[in-house]
N, C-alpha and C positions, 0 to 999 in steps of 0.2 A: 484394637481392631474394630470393635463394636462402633468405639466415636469415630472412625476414617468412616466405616461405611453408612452410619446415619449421616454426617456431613453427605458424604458423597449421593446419599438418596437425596437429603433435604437440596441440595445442590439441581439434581435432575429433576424435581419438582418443579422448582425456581424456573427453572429453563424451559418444563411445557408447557407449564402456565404462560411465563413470556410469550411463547410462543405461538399459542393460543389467539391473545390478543391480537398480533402480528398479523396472524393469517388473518381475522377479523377487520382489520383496518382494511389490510388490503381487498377483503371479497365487499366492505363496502362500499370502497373506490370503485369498484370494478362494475359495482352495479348501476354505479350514479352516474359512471362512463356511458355505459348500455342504455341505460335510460334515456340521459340525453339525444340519442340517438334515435329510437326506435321503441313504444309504447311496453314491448316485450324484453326479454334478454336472450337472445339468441342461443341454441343449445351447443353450439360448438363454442362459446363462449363458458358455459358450464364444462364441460369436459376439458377446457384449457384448466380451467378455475379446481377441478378436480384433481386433473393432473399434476399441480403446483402445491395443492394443499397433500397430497401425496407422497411427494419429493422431500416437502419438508419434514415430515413427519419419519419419513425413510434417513433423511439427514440426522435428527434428535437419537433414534434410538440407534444409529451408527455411530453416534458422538458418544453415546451413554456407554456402549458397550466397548471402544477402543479405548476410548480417553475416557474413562471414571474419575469423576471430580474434575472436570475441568469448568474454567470459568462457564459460566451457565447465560450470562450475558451476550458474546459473541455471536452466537450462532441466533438469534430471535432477532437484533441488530439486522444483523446482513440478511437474512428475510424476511424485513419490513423493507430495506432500500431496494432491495431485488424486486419487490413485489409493486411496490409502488413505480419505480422504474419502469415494471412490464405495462402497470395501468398508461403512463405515458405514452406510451410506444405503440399501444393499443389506440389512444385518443389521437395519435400523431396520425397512425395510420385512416383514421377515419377524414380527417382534414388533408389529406390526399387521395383520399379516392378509393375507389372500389381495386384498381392494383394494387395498391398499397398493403403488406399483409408482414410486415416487417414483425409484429407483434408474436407472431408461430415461430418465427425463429429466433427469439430471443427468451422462446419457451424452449425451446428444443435446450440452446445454447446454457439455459439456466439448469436443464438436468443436467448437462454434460460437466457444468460447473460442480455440482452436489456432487457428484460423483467423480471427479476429481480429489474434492474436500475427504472424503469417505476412502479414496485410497493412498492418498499422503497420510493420512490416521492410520491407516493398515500394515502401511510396509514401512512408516516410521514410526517406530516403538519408541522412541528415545532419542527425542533432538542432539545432544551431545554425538550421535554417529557421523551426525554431520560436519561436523570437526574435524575431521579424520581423512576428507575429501577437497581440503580448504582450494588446493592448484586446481584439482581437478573440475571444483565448480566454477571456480574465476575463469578460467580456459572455455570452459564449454558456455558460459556466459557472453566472454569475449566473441567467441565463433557465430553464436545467435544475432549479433550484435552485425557479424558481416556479410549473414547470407541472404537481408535483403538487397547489397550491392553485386552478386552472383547476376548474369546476362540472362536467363530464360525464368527461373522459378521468382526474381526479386519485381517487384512492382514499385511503379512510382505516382504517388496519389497528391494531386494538390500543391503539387513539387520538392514532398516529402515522399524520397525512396525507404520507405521501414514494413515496408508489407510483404508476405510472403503469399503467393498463389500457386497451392499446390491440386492438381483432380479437381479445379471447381472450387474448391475450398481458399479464401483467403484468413491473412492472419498477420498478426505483427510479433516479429518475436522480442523486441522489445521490454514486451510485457513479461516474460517470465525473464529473461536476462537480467529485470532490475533484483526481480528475488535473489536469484544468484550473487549478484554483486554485492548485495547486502551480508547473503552467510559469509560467503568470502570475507568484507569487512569486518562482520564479528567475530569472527572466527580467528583472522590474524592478531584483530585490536587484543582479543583477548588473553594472549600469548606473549606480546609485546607491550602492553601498556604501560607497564614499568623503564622500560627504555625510551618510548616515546613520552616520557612523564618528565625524564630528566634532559636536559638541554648541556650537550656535551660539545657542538661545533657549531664555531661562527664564521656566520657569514655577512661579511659587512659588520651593518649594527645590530643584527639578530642572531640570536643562540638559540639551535636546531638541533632535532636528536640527530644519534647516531646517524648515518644515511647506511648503514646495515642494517638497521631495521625499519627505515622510514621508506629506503630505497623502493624494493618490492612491489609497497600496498601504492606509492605515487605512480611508481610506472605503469600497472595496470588501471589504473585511474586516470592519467592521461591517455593511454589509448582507447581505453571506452569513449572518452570523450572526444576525442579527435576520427572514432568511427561514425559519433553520433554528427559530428560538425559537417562531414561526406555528405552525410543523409538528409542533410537539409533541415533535421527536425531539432530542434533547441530546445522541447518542451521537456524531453526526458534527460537532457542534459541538465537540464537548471535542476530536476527530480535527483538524480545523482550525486552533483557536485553539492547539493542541498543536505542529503539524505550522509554524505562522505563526512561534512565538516562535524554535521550534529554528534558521528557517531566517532568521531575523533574525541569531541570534546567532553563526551559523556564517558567517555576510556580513561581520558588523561587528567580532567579537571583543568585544564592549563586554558587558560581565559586569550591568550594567544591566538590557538587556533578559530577560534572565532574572528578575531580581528584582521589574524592573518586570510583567513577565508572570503570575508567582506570584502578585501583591496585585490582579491584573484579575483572575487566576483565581479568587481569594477572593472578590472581591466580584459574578463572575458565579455564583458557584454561592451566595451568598445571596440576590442578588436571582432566581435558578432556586429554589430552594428555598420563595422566599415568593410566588411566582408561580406555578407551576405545582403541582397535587395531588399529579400521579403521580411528581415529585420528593420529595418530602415521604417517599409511601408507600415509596419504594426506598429512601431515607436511614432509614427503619424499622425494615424488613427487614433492611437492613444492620445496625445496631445491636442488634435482639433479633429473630434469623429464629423461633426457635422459639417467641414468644408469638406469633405471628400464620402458627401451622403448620396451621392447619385454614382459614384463609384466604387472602392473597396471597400467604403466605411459602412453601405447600405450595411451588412449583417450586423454587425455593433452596434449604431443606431435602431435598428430594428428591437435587436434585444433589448435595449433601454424603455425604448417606448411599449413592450411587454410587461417588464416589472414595475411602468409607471401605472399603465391602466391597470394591474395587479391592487396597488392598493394595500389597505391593509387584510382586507378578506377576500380576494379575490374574486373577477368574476363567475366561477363557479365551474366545477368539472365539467368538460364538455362543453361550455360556454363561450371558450376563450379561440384565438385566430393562430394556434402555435405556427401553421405553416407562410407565415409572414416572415417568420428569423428561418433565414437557409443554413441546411445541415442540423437541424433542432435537434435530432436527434439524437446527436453526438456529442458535440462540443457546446452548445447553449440549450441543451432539456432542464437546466435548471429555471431560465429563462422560463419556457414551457411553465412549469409549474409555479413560478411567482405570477405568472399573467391569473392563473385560473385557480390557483388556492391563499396567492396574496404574501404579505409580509408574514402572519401567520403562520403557515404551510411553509412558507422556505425555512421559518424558522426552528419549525418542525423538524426538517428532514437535517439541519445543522447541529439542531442537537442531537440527531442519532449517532452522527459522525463524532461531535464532542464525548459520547458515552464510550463508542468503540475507541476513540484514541484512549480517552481516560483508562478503562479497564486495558488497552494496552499496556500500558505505561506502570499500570498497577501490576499487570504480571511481571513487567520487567524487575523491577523493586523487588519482588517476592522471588524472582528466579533462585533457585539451586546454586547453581555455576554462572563463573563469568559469561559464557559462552553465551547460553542461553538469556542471560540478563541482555547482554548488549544484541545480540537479533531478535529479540523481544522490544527493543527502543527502536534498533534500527526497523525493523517491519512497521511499527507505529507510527515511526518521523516520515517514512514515504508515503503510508499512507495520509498522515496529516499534510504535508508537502501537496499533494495532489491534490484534493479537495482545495486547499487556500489557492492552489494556483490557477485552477479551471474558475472558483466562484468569484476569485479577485480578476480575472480577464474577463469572463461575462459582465461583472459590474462595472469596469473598468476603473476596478483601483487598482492595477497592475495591465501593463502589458497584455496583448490576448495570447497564447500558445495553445498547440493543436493537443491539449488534452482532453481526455473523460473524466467526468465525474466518476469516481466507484461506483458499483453496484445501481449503479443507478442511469447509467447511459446506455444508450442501443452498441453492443459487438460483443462480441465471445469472447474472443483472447484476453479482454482485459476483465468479462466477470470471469474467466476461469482463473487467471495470476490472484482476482482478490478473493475470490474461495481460497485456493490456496493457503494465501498469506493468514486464513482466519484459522485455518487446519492448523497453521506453524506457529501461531498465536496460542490454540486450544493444547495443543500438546505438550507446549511448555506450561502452560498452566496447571496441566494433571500432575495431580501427587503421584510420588515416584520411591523409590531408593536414593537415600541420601547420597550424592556421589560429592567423589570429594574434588575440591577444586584443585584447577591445575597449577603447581611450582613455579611461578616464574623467578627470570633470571636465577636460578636454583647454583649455578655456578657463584655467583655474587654471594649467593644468603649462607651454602657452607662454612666458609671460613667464619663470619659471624656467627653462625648458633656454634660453631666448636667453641670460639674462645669464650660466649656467655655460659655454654655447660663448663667449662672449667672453673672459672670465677667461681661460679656458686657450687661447687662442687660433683655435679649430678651427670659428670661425662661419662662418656660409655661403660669407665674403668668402677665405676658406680655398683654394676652387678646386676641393671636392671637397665633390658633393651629399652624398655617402652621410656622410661626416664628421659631418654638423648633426644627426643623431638616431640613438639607439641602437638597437642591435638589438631588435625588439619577440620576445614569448616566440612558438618553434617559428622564429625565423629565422636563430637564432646558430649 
């Protein structure tokens, strides 16, 4: 007990230290922002700057106190991207004008985030509960997935219907639907992985599992995806069917579904391609942005000629033209911050991203149970998935797709899904009670451990219960 809770002190040290820093980086963004603008720093700019350093610090000792010994990296991460995010949004809003005040609400939106973080720690004690709700969350996932096609509350933005406008309030539910999909995902894989490991039916010239267990996890995966196909939007599709095959392959090891995923991939994005327009026009753009620069291409072009006068050090907070690329704030803020912090600076905020996937990745490896191992990858691969995808359509070595950057772009709904997803990351991370992993196909393994305890003698008829089965993992 002594060594658990020195780790776990020297652990929560690690993290306010980080954290420390963090807020540091960010209040001197904030001041270089202010600066550039005006000789002074304005005091409701301080009381923002207060408010935030407040939040985090209410986050840290909420983490210490639920989750003891969790990864200590996560949470100083995601408020350095949070933070630096809000500086943008603050400098955006300065480059639009005196209405522009976009920056208060993605203050507002980032306590409602922390606070989120702080009650998924609360009333989940124990990722593995989650387990236990596998239909339940797939279902309420799916239903998230269709109530922006609902007549009065669903909105349609940009000719993506995926917004929900309820009281004033808009939102895309979306954003928490992919968490769900994901437990879901690992939550099945992990039950099944031994059947989807073995290839029992052919079809053609391919050997497929069971379709009893493979059934199920496809059919709800193609109807997410033929809700999302409705909706006009394809970025959280490619995020799905991305986030779907990784977390197959990381279940089964079978080098298949990767192959088999690549040639679904090819043939979803030609039949996207001949289906919808505004596919069409982005595969365009993509190919020649500058013949179609005085039309749809203008924002694409735009962003390039950001991260070129960017440079390798950018020209300088506050210095740079962010309201030149439309929509900056959303889908090209990364743009924003190559123009005015440079090669440097982006590659700054990609390594934050590389550290939070890596200690993803690492708690996955480290998990307990299946369970928690595979949505531990899967919450990591979505999150990696979204970053490559928004930073490869701004630079344009991919296609463009209407995503956010994490933690780091202007809206609520997607920093509160990636608080979230850090809560669901730190929990599985905290030391716990060894629990023991779950039996599969346990019908199959019976008869086998009976006839090896008879061989060697040590069957039931032995005299000693515990003799007849081995140790299961966390009991040895």
């Amino acid at each position: 007990m002594a060594k658990a809770s020195a780790a776990t002190r020297r652990r929560a040290t690690t993290e306010l230290g980080l954290l420390v820093i963090a807020l540091l980086a960010v209040l001197v963004a904030a001041a270089l922002v202010e600066l550039s603008q005006a000789p002074e720093i304005p005091e409701a700019v301080l009381t923002y700057g207060a408010a935030f350093l407040v939040t985090a610090l209410v986050a840290h000792i909420g983490l210490r106190r639920l989750a003891p010994g969790a990864d200590p990296l996560l949470l100083p991460v995601a408020v350095l991207l949070t933070g630096l995010g809000l500086i943008m949004v603050r400098r955006i809003d300065f480059a639009g004008g005196e209405q522009a005040n976009f920056a208060a609400n993605q203050v507002t939106w980032a306590a409602a985030a922390v606070l989120a973080f702080l009650l998924t720690l609360y009333f989940l004690r124990d990722h593995a509960s989650l387990d236990s709700y596998r239909y339940l969350i797939g279902l309420g996932s799916l239903l998230l997935l269709l109530t922006p096609l609902l007549p009065v509350i669903g909105r349609e933005v940009n000719g993506a219907r995926i917004w929900l406008s309820i009281g004033g309030l808009s939102f895309q539910p979306v954003e928490a639907a992919k968490l769900g999909f994901v437990i879901f995902f690992a939550s099945y894989l992990s039950e099944k992985r031994d059947l989807l490991s073995v290839a029992t039916t052919r079809l053609g010239p391919l050997m497929l599992p069971p379709l009893r267990a493979f059934g199920p996890l496809l059919g709800i995966w193609v109807v997410g995806l033929a809700v999302l196909g409705l909706q006009n939007d394809l970025g959280p599709t490619l995020l799905l069917f991305g986030v779907f095959i990784v977390m197959l392959y990381i279940a089964t090891g079978r080098l298949a579904y990767p192959v088999i995923g690549v040639l679904l991939a090819g043939a979803g994005a030609v039949f996207a391609y001949q289906s919808f327009g505004h596919v069409q026009d982005r595969v365009a753009i993509w190919l020649d942005v500058w013949s179609r620069y005085d039309s749809d291409g203008f924002q694409l072009a735009q962003s390039l000629f950001a991260i070129g006068t960017g440079g390798i050090t950018g020209v300088g907070l506050g210095q740079g033209q962010p309201d030149f690329v439309p929509f900056v704030r959303t889908d090209f803020i990364f743009s924003a911050f190559a123009e005015e912090t440079g090669l440097l600076g982006t590659t700054a905020i990609l390594l934050c991203f590389v550290v939070l996937i890596g200690r993803g990745f690492r708690i996955a490896l480290q998990a307990r149970d299946d369970f928690g191992a595979l949505l531990a990858a899967g919450l990591t691969s979505i999150l990696a998935l979204q970053v490559f995808v928004i930073v490869g359509g701004v630079t344009r070595l991919i296609p463009l797709t209407g995503i956010t950057l994490p933690f780091v772009s202007y809206g609520g709904s997607s920093l509160l899904a990636n608080f979230v997803l850090v809560a669901l990351l730190a929990r599985i991370s905290a030391p716990g009670r060894p629990r023991r992993r779950r039996r599969r196909a346990a019908a199959e393994d019976e008869p086998a451990a009976a006839e090896t305890g008879e061989q060697a003698g040590a069957g039931p008829a032995s005299g000693d219960p515990s003799a007849a089965a081995p140790p299961r993992a966390g009991e040895a």
